[in-house]
C-alpha atoms as one frame of an Amber mdcrd trajectory, in Angstrom:
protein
 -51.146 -31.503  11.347 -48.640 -32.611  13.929 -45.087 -34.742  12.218 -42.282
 -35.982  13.372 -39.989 -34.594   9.830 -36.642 -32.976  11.591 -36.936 -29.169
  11.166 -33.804 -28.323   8.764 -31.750 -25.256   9.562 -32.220 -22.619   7.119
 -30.714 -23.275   3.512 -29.627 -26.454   4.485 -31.901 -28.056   1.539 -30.400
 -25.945  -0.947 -26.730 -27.136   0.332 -24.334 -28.721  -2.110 -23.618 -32.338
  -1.287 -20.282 -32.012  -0.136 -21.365 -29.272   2.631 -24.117 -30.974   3.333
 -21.970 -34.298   3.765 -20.118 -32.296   6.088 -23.126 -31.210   8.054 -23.676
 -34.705   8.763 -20.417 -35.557   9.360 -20.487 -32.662  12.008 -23.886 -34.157
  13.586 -22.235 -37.346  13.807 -19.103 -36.162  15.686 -20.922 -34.643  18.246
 -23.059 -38.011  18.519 -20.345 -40.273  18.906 -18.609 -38.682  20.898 -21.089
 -37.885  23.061 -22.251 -40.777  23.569 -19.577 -43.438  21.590 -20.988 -45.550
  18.758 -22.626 -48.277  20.935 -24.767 -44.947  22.140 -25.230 -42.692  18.845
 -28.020 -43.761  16.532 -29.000 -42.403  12.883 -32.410 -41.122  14.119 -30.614
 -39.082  16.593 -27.401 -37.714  13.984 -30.454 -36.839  11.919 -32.033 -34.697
  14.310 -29.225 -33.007  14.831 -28.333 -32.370  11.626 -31.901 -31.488  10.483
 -32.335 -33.771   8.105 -34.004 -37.156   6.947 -32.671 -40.602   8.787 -33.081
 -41.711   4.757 -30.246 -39.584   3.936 -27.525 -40.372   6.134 -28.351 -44.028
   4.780 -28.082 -42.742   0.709 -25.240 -40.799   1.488 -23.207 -42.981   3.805
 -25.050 -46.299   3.712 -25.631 -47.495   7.584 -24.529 -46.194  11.012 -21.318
 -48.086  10.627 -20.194 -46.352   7.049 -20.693 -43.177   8.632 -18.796 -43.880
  11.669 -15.821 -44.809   8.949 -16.562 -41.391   7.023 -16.069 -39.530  10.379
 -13.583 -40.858  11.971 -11.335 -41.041   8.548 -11.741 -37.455   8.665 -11.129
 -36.998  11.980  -7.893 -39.077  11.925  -6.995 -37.415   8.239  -6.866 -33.910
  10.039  -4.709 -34.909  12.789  -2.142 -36.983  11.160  -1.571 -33.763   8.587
  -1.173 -31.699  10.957   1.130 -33.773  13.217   2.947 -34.923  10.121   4.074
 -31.284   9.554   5.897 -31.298  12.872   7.400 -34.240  12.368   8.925 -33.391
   8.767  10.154 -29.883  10.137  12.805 -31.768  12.127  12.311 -29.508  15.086
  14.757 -30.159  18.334  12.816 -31.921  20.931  12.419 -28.623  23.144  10.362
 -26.952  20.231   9.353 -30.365  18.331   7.053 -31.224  22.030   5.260 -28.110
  22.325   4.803 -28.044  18.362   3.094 -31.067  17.973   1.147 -30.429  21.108
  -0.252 -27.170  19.513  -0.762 -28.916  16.089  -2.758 -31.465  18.113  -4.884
 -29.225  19.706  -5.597 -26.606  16.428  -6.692 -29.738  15.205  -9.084 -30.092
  17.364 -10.471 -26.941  18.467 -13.880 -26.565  18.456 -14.155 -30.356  17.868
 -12.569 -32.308  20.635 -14.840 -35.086  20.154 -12.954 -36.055  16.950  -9.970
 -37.657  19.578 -12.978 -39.589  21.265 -14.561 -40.823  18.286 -10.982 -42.068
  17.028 -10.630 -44.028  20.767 -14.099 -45.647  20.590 -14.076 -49.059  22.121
 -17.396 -49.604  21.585 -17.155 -50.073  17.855 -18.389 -53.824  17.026 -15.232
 -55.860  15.738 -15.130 -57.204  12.212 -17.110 -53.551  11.058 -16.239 -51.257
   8.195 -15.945 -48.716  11.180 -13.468 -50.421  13.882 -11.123 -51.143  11.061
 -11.454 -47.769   9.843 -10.473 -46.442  13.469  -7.589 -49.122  13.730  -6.027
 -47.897  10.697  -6.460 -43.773  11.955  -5.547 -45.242  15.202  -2.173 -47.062
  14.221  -0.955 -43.999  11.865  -1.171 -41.743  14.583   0.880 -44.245  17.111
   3.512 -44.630  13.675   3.968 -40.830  13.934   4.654 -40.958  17.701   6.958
 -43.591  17.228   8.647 -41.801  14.255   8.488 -38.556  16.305  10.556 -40.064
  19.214  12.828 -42.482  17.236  13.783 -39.137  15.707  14.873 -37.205  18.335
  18.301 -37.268  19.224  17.652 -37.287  22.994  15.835 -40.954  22.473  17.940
 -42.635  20.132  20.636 -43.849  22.593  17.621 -45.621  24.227  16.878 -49.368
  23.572  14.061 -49.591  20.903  11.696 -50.813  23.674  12.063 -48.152  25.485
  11.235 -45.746  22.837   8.534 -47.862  21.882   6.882 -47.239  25.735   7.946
 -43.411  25.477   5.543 -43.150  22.581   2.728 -45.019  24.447   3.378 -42.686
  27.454   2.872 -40.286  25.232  -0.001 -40.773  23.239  -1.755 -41.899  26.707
  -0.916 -38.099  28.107  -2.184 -36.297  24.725  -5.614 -38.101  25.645  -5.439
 -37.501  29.344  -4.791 -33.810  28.104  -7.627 -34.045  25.232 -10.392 -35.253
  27.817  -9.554 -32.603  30.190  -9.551 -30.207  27.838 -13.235 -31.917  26.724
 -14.555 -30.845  30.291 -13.071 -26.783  29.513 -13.813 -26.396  26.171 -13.813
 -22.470  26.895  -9.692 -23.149  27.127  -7.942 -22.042  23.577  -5.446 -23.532
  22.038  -2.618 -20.713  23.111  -3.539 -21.568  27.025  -3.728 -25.406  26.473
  -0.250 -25.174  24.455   1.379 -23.205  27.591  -0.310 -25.192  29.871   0.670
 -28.222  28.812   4.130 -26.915  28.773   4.209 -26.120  32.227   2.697 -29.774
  32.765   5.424 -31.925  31.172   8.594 -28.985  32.599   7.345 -30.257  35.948
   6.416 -33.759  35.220  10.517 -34.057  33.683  11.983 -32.084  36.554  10.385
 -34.651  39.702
């Protein structure tokens, strides 16, 4: 007898709740970002996942908590990473391609996490956009930090700074959504590439 019950990997039943959470969490990053939130639906994250659209709503309540769960954990493993760099008080010429390779260990293998942070299609007034503004703004704080820091900025006016960080968080996701369309790059070539990038860019 035909039914339309998604067919669950194997041992995924017998998973703990925490991995399992993380399956869906998984399922859901690929959604979103994929397709952003206004696109991604539960039935769909369920498929993927292989398990019950009942589920995702015990464990994470509606489309829009899970959208908070992901992209809290997708901002959580950035800003720890980038927040290394920053406290290791690098010199600009090392603290640049540092946080650049930070970035992208973060997300390798799961590029979509930078996407699903950027969503503009997240309704306003959700439990998911102000999730994302709050991953959103800590991430900008670090850039900030990161460049108020550095000796070769602080002469500047804090304005100025203030647009330096912009530029740069604008060029990490130019950098993130071309590295979206080559995901067979690793993180070594990205890292030099990226450095050959911004030598030219600051030499014009």
């Amino acid at each position: 007898m035909a039914t339309d019950a998604p067919v669950r990997p194997p041992g995924t039943a017998k998973l703990p709740r925490g991995e399992r959470e993380m399956l869906l969490l998984d399922a859901a990053r690929e959604e979103f970002g994929a397709l952003g939130y206004g696109g991604a639906s539960l039935g769909s994250i369920a498929a993927r996942a292989g398990v019950s659209k009942a589920l995702i709503v015990t464990y994470f309540g509606s489309k829009d908590g899970l959208y908070a769960a992901c992209v809290e954990r997708a901002g959580g493993n950035l800003r720890n990473r980038i927040e290394a760099v920053i406290t290791a008080a690098l010199p600009p010429a090392e603290a640049v391609p540092a946080t650049l390779a930070a970035i992208f260990e973060g997300l390798e293998g799961r590029q979509q996490d930078w996407h699903v942070l950027n969503d503009r299609t997240v309704p306003s007034g959700t439990a998911g956009a102000a999730a994302a503004s709050v991953q959103r703004r800590a991430v900008a704080e670090q850039a900030s930090r990161g460049v108020a820091s550095a000796e070769y900025f602080q002469p500047m006016e804090p304005d100025d700074q203030e647009i330096i960080a912009a530029v740069w968080m604008s060029a990490v996701s130019a950098v993130v959504d071309w590295w979206f369309r080559h995901p067979d790059r690793s993180v070594s070539e990205m890292s030099e590439r990226c450095a050959r990038v911004l030598a030219a860019i600051t030499h014009i």
